[in-house]
PDB file of N, CA, C, O and CB in Angstrom:
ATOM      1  N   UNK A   1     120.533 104.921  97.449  1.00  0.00           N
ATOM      2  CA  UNK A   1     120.155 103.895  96.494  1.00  0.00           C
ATOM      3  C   UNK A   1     119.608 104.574  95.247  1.00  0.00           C
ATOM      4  O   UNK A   1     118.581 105.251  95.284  1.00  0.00           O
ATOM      5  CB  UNK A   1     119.112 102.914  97.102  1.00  0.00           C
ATOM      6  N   UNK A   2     120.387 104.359  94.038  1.00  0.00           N
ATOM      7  CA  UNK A   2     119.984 104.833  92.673  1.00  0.00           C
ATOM      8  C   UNK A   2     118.637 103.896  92.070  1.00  0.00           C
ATOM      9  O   UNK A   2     118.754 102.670  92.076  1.00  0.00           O
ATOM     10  CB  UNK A   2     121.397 104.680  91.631  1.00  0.00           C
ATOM     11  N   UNK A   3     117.537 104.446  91.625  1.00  0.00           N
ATOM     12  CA  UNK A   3     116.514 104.063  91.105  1.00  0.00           C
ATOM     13  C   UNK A   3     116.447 104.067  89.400  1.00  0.00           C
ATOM     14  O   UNK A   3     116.264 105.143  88.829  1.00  0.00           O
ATOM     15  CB  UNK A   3     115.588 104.840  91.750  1.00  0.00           C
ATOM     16  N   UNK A   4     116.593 102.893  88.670  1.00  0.00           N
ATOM     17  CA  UNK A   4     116.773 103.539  87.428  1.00  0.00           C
ATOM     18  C   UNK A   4     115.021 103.636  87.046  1.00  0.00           C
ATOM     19  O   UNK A   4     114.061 103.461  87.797  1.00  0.00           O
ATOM     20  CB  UNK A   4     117.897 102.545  86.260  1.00  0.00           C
ATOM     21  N   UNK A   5     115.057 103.950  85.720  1.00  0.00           N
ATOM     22  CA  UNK A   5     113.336 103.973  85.559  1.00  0.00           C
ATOM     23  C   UNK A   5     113.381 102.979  84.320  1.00  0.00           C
ATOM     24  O   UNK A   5     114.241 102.855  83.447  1.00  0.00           O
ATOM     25  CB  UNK A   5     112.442 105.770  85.143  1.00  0.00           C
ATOM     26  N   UNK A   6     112.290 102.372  84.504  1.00  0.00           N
ATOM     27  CA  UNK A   6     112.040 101.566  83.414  1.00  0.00           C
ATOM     28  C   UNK A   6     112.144 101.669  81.565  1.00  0.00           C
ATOM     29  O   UNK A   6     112.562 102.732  81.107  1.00  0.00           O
ATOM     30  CB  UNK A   6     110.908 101.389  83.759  1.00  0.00           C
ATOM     31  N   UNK A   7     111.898 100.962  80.954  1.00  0.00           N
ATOM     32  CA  UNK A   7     112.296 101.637  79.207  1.00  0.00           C
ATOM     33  C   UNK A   7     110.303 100.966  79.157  1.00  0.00           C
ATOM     34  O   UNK A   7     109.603 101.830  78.628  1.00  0.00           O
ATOM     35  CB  UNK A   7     114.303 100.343  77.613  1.00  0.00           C
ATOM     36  N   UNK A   8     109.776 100.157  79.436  1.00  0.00           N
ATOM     37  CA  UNK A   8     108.610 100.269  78.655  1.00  0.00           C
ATOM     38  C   UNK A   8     107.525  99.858  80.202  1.00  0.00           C
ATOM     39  O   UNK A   8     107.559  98.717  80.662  1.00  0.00           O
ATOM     40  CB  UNK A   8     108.620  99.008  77.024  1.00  0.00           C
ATOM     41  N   UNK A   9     106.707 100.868  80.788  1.00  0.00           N
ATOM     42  CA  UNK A   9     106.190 100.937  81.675  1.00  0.00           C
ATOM     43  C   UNK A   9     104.640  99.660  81.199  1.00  0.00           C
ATOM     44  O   UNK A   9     104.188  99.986  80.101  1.00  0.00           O
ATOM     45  CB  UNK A   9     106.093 102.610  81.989  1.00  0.00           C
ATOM     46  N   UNK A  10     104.131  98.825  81.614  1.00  0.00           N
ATOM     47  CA  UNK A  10     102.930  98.517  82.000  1.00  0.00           C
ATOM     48  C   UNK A  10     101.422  99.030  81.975  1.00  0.00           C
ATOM     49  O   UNK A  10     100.396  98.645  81.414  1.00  0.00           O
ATOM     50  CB  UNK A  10     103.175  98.422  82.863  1.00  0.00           C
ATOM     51  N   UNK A  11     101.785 100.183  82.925  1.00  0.00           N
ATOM     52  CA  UNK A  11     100.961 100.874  83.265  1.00  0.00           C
ATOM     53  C   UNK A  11     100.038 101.437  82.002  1.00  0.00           C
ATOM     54  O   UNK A  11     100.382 101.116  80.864  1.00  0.00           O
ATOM     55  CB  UNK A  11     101.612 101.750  84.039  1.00  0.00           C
ATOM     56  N   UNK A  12      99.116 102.098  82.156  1.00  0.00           N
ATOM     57  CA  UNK A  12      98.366 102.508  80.888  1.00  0.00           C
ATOM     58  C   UNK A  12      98.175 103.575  81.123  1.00  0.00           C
ATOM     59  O   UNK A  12      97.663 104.252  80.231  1.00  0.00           O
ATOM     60  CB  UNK A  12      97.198 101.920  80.462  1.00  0.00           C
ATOM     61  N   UNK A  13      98.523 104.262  82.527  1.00  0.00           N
ATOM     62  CA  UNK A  13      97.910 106.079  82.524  1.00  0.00           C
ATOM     63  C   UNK A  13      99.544 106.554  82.377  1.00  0.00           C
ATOM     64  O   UNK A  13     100.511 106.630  83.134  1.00  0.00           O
ATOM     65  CB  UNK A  13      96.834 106.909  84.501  1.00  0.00           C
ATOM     66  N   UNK A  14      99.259 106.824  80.953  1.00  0.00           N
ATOM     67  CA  UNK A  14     100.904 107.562  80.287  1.00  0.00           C
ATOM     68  C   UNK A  14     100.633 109.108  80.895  1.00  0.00           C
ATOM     69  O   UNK A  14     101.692 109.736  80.854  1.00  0.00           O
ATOM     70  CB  UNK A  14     101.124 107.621  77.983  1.00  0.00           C
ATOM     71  N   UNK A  15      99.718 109.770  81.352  1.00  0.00           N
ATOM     72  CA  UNK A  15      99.550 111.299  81.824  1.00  0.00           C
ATOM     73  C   UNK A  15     100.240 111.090  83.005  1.00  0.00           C
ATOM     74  O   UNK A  15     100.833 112.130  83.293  1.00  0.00           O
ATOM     75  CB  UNK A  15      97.973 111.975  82.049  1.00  0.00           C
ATOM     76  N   UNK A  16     100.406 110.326  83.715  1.00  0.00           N
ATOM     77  CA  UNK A  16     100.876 110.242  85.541  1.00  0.00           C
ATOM     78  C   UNK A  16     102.197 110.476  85.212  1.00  0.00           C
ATOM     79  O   UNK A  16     102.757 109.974  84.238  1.00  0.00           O
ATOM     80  CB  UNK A  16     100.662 108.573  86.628  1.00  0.00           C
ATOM     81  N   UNK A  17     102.935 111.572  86.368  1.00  0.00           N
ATOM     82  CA  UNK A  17     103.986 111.675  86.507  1.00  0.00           C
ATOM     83  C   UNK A  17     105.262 110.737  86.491  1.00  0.00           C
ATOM     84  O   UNK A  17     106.431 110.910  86.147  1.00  0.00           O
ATOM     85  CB  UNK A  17     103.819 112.128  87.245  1.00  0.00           C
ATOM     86  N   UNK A  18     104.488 109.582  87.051  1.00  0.00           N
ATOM     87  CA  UNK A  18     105.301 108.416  87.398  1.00  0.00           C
ATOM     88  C   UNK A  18     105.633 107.511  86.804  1.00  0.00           C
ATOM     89  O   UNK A  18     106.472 106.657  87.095  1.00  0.00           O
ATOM     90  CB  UNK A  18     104.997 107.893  88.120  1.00  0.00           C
ATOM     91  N   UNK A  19     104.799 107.654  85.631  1.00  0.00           N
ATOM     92  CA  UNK A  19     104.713 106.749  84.213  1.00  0.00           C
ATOM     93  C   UNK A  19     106.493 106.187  84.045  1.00  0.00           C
ATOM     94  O   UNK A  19     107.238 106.838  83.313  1.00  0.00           O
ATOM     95  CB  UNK A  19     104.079 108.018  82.531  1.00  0.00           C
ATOM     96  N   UNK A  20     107.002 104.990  84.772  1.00  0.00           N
ATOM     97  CA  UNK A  20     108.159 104.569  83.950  1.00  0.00           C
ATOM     98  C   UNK A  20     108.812 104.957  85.183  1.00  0.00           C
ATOM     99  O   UNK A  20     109.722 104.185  85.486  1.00  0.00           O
ATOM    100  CB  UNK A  20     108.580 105.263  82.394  1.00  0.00           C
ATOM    101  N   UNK A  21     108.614 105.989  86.047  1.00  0.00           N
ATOM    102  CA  UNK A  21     109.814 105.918  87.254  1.00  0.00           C
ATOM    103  C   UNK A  21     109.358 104.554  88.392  1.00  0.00           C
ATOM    104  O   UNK A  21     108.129 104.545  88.322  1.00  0.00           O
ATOM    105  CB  UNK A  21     109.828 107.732  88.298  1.00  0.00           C
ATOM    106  N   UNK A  22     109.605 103.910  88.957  1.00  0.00           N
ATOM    107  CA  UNK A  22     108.743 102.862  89.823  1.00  0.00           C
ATOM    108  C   UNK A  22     109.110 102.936  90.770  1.00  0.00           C
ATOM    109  O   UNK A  22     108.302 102.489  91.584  1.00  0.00           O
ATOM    110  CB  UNK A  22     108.671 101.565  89.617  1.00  0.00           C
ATOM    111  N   UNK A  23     110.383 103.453  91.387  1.00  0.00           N
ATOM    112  CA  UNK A  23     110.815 104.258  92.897  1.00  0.00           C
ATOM    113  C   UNK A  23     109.748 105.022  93.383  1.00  0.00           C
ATOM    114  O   UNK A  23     109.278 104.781  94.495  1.00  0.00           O
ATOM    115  CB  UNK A  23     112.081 105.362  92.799  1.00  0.00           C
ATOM    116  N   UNK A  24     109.118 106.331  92.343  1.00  0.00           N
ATOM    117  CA  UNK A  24     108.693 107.242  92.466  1.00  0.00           C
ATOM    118  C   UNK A  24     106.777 106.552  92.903  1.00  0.00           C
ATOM    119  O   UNK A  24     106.111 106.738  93.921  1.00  0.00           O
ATOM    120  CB  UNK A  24     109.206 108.161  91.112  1.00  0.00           C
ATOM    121  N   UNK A  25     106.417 105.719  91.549  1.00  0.00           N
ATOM    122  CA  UNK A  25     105.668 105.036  91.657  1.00  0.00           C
ATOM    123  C   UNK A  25     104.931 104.013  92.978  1.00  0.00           C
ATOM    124  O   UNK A  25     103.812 103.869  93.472  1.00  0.00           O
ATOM    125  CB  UNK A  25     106.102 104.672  90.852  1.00  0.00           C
ATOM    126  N   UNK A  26     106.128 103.522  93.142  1.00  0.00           N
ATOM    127  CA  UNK A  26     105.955 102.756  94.276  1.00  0.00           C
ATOM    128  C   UNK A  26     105.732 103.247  96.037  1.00  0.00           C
ATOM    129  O   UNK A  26     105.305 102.593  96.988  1.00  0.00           O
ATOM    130  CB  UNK A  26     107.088 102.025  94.116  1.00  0.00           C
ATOM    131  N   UNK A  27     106.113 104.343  95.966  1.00  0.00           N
ATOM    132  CA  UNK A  27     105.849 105.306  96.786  1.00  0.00           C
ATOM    133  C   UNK A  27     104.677 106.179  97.071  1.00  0.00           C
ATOM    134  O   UNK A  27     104.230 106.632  98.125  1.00  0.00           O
ATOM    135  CB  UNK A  27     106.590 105.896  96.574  1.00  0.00           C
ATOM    136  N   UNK A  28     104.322 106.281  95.868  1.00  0.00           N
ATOM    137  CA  UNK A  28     102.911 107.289  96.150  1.00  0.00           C
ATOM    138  C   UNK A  28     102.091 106.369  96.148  1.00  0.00           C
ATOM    139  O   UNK A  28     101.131 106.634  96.873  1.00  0.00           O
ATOM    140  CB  UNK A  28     102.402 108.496  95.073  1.00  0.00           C
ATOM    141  N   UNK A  29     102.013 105.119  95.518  1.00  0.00           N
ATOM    142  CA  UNK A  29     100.995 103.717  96.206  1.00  0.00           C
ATOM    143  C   UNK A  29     100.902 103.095  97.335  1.00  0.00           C
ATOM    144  O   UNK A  29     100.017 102.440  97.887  1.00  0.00           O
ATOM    145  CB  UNK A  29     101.141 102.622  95.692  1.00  0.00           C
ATOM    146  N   UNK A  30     102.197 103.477  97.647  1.00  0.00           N
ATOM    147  CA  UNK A  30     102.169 102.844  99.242  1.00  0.00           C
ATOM    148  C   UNK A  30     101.895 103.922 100.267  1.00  0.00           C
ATOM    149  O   UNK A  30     101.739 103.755 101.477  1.00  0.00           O
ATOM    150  CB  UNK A  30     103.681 102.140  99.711  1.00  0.00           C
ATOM    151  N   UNK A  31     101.864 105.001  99.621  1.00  0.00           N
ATOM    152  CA  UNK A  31     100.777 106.190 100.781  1.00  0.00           C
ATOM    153  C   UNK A  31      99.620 106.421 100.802  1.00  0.00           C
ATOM    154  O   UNK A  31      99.092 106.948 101.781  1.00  0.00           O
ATOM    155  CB  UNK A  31     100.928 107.509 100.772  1.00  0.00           C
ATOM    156  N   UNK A  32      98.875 106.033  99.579  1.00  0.00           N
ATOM    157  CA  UNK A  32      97.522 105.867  99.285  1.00  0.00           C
ATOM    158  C   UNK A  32      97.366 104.497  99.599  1.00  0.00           C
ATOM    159  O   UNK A  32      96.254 104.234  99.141  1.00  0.00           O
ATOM    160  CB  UNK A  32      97.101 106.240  97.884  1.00  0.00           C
ATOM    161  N   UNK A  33      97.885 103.338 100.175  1.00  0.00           N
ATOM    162  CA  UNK A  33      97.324 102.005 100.022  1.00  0.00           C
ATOM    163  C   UNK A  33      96.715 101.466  99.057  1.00  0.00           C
ATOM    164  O   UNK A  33      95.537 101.120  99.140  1.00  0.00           O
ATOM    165  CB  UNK A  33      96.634 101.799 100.754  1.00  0.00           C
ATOM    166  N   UNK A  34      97.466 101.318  97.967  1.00  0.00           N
ATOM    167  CA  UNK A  34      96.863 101.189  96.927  1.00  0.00           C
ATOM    168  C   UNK A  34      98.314  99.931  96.071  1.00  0.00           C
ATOM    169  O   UNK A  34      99.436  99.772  96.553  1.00  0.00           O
ATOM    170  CB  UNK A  34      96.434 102.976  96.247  1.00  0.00           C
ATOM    171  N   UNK A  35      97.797  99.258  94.799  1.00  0.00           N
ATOM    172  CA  UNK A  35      99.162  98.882  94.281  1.00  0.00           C
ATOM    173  C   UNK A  35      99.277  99.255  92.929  1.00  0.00           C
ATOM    174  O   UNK A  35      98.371  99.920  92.428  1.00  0.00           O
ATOM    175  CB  UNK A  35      99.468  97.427  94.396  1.00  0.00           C
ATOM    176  N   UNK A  36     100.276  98.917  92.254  1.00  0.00           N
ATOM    177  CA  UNK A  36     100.293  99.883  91.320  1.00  0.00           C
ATOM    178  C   UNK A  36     100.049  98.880  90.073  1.00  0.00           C
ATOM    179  O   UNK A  36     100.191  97.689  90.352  1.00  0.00           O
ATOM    180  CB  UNK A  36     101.682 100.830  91.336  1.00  0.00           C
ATOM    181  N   UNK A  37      99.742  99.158  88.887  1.00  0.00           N
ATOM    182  CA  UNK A  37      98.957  98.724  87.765  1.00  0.00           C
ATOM    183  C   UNK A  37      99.596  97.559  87.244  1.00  0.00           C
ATOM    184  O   UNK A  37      98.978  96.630  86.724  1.00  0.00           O
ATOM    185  CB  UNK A  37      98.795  99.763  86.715  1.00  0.00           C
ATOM    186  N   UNK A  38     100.918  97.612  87.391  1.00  0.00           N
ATOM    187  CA  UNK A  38     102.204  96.077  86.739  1.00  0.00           C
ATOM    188  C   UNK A  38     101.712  95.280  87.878  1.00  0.00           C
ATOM    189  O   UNK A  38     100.819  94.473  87.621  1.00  0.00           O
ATOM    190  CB  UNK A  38     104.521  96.302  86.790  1.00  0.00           C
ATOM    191  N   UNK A  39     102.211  95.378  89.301  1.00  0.00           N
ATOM    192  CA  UNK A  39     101.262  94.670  90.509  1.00  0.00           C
ATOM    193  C   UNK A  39     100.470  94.077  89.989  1.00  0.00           C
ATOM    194  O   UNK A  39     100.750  92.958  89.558  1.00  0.00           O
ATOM    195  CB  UNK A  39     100.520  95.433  91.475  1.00  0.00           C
ATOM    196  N   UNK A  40      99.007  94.692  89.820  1.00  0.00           N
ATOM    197  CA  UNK A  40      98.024  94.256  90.190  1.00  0.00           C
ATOM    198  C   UNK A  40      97.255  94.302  88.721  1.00  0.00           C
ATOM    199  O   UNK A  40      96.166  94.854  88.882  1.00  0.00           O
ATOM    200  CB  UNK A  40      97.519  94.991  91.417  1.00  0.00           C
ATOM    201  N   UNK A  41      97.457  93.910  87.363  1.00  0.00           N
ATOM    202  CA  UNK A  41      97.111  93.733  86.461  1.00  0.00           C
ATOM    203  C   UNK A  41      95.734  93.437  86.431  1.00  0.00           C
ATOM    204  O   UNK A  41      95.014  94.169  85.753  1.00  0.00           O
ATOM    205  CB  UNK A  41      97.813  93.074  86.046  1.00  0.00           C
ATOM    206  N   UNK A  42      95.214  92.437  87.084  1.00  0.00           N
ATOM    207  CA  UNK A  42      93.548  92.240  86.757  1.00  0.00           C
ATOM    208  C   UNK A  42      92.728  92.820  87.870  1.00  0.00           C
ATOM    209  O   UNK A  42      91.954  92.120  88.522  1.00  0.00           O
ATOM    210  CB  UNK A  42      93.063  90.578  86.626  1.00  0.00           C
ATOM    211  N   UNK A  43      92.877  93.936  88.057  1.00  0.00           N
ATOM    212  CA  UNK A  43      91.811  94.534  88.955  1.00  0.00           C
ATOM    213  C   UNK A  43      90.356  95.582  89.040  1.00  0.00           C
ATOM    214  O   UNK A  43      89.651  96.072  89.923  1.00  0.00           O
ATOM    215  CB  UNK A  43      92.510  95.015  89.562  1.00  0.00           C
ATOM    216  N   UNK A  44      90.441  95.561  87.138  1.00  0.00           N
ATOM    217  CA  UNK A  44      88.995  96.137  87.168  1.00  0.00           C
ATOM    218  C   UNK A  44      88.785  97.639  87.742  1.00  0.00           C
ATOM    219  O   UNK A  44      87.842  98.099  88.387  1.00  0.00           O
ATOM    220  CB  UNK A  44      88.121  95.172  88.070  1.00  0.00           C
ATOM    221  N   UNK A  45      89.980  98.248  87.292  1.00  0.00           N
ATOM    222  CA  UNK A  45      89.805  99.479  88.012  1.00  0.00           C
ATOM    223  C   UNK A  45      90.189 100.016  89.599  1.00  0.00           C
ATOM    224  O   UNK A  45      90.509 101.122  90.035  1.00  0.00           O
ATOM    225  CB  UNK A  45      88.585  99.564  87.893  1.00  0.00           C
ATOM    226  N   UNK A  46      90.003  98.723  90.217  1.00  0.00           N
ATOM    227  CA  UNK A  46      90.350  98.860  91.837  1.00  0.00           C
ATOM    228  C   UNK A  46      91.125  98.409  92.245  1.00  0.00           C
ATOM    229  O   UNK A  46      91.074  97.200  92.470  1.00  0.00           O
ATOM    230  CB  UNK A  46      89.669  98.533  92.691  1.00  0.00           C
ATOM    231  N   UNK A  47      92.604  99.408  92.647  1.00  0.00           N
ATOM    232  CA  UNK A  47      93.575  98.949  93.055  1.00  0.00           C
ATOM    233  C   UNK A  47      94.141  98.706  94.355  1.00  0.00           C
ATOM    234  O   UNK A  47      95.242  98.253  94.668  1.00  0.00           O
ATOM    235  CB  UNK A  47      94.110  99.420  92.568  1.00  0.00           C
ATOM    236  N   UNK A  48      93.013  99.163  95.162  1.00  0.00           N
ATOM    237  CA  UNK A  48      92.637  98.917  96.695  1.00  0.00           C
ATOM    238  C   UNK A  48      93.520  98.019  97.104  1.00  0.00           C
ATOM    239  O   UNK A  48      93.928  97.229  96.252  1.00  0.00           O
ATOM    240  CB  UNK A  48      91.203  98.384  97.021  1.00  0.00           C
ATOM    241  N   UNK A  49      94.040  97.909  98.501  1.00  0.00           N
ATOM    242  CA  UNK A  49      94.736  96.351  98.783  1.00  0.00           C
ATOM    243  C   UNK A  49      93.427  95.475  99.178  1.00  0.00           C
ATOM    244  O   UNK A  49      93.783  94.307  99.023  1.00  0.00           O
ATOM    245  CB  UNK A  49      96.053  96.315 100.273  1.00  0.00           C
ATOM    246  N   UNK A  50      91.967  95.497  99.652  1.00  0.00           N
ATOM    247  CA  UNK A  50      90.785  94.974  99.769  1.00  0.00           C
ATOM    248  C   UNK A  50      90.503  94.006  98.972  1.00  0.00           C
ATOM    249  O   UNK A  50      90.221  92.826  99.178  1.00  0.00           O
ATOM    250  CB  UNK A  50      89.958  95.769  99.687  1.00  0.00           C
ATOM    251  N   UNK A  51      90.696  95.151  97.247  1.00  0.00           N
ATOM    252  CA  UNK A  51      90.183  94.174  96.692  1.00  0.00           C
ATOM    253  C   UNK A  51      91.234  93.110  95.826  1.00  0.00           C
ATOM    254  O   UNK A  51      90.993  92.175  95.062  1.00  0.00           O
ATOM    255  CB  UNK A  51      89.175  94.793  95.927  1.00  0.00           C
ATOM    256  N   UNK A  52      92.648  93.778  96.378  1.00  0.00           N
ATOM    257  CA  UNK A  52      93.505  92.522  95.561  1.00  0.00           C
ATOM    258  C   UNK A  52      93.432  91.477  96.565  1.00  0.00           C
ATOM    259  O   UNK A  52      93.458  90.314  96.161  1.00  0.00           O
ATOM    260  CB  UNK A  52      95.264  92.840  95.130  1.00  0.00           C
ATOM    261  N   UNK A  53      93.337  91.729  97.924  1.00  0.00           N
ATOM    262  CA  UNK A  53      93.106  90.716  99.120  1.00  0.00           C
ATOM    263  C   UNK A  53      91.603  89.666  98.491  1.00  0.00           C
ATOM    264  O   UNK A  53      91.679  88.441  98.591  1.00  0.00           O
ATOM    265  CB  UNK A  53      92.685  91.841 100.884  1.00  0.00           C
ATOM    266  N   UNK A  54      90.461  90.258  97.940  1.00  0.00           N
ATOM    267  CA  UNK A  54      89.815  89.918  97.834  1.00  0.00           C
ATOM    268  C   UNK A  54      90.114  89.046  96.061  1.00  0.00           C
ATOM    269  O   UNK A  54      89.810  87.900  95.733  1.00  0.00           O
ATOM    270  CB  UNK A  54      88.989  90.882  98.344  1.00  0.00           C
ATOM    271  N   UNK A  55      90.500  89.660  95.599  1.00  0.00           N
ATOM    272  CA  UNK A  55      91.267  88.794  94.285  1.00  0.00           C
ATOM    273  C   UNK A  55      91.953  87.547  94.759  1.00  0.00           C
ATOM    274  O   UNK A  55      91.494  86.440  94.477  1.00  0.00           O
ATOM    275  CB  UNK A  55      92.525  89.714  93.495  1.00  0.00           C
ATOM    276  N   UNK A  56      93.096  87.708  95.508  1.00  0.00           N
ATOM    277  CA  UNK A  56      93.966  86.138  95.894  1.00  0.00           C
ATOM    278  C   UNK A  56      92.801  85.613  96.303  1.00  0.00           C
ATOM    279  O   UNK A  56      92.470  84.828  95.414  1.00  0.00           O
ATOM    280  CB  UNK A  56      95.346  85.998  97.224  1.00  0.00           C
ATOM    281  N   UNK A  57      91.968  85.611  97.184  1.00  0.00           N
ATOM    282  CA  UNK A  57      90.915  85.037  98.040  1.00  0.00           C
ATOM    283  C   UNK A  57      90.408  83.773  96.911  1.00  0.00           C
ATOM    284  O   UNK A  57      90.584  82.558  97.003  1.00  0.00           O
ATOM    285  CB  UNK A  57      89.585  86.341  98.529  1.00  0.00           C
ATOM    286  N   UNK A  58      89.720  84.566  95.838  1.00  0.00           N
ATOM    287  CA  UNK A  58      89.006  84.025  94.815  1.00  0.00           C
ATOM    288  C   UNK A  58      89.795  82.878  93.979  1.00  0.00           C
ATOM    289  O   UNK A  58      89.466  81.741  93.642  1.00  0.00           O
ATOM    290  CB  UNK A  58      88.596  85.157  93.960  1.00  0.00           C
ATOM    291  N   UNK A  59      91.151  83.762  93.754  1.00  0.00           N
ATOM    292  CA  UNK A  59      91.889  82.638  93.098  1.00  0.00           C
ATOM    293  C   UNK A  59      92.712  81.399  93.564  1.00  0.00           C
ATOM    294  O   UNK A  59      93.074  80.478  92.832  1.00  0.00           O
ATOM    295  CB  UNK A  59      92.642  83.183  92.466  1.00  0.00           C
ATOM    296  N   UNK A  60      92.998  81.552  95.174  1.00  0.00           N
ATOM    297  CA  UNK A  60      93.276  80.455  95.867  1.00  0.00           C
ATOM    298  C   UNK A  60      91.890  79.736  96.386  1.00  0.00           C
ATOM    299  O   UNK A  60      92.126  78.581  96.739  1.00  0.00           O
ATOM    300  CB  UNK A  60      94.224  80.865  96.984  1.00  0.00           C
ATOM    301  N   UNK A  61      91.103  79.947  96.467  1.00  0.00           N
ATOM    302  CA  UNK A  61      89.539  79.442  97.553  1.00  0.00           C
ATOM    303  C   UNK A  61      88.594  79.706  96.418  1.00  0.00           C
ATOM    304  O   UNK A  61      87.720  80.571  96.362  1.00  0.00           O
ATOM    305  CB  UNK A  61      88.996  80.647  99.303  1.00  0.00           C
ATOM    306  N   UNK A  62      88.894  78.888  95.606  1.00  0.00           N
ATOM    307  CA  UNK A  62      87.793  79.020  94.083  1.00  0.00           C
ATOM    308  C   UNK A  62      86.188  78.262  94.372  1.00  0.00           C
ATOM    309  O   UNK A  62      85.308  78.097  93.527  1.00  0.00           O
ATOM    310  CB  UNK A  62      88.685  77.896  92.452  1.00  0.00           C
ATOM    311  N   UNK A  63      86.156  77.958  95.538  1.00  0.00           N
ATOM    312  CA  UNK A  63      84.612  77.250  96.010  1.00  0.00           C
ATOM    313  C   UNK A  63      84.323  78.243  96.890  1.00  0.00           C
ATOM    314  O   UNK A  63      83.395  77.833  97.587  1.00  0.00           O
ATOM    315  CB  UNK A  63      84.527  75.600  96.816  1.00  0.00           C
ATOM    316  N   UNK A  64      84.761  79.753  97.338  1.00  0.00           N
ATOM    317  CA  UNK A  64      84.197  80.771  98.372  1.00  0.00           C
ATOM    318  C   UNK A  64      83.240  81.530  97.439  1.00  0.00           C
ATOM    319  O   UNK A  64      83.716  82.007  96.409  1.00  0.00           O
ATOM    320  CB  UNK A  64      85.406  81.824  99.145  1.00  0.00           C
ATOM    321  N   UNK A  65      81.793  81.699  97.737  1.00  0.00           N
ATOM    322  CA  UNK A  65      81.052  82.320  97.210  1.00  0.00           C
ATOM    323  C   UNK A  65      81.550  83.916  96.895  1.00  0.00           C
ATOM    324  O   UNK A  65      82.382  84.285  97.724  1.00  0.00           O
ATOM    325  CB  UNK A  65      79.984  82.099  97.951  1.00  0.00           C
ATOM    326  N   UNK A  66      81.315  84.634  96.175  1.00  0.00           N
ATOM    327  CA  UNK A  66      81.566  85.851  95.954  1.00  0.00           C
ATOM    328  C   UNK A  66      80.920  87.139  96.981  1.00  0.00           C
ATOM    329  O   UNK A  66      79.810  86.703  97.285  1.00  0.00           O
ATOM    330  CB  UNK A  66      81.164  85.913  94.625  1.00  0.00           C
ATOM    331  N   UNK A  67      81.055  88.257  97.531  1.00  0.00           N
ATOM    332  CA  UNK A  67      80.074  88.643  98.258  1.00  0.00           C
ATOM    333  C   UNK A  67      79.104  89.512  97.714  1.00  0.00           C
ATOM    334  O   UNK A  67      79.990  90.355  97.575  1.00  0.00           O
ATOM    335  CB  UNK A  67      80.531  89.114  99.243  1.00  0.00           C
ATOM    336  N   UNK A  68      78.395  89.920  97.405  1.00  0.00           N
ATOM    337  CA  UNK A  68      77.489  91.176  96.745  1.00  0.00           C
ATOM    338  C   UNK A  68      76.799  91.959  97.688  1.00  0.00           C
ATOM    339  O   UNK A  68      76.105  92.905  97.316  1.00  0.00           O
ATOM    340  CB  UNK A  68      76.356  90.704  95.769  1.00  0.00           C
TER     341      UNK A  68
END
């Protein structure tokens, strides 16, 4: 399966190797458990699957207190 790479990446860390490949991309996120920045756009830095689990949470169940 041929992977083409994207023409204008999302992402904002233009230093990463992966910048624009998303085969390549998508791979090294899914070994770290993690998602990758087009994914998971509003995450404040944390691309954890926790806290995107904890993102849908908030935005489907908008009366669940937050935890601190």
């Amino acid at each position: 399966m041929a992977c083409s790479n994207v023409k204008e990446c999302a992402c904002p860390k233009k230093e990463c190797p992966n910048n624009g490949q998303c085969c390549a991309c998508i791979i090294k996120h899914k070994e770290t458990n993690s998602l990758p920045f087009c994914l998971f756009l509003d995450n404040n830095g944390d691309k954890s699957l926790a806290n995107f689990y904890k993102t849908l949470k908030k935005r489907f169940e908008p009366n669940v207190l937050e935890e601190n």
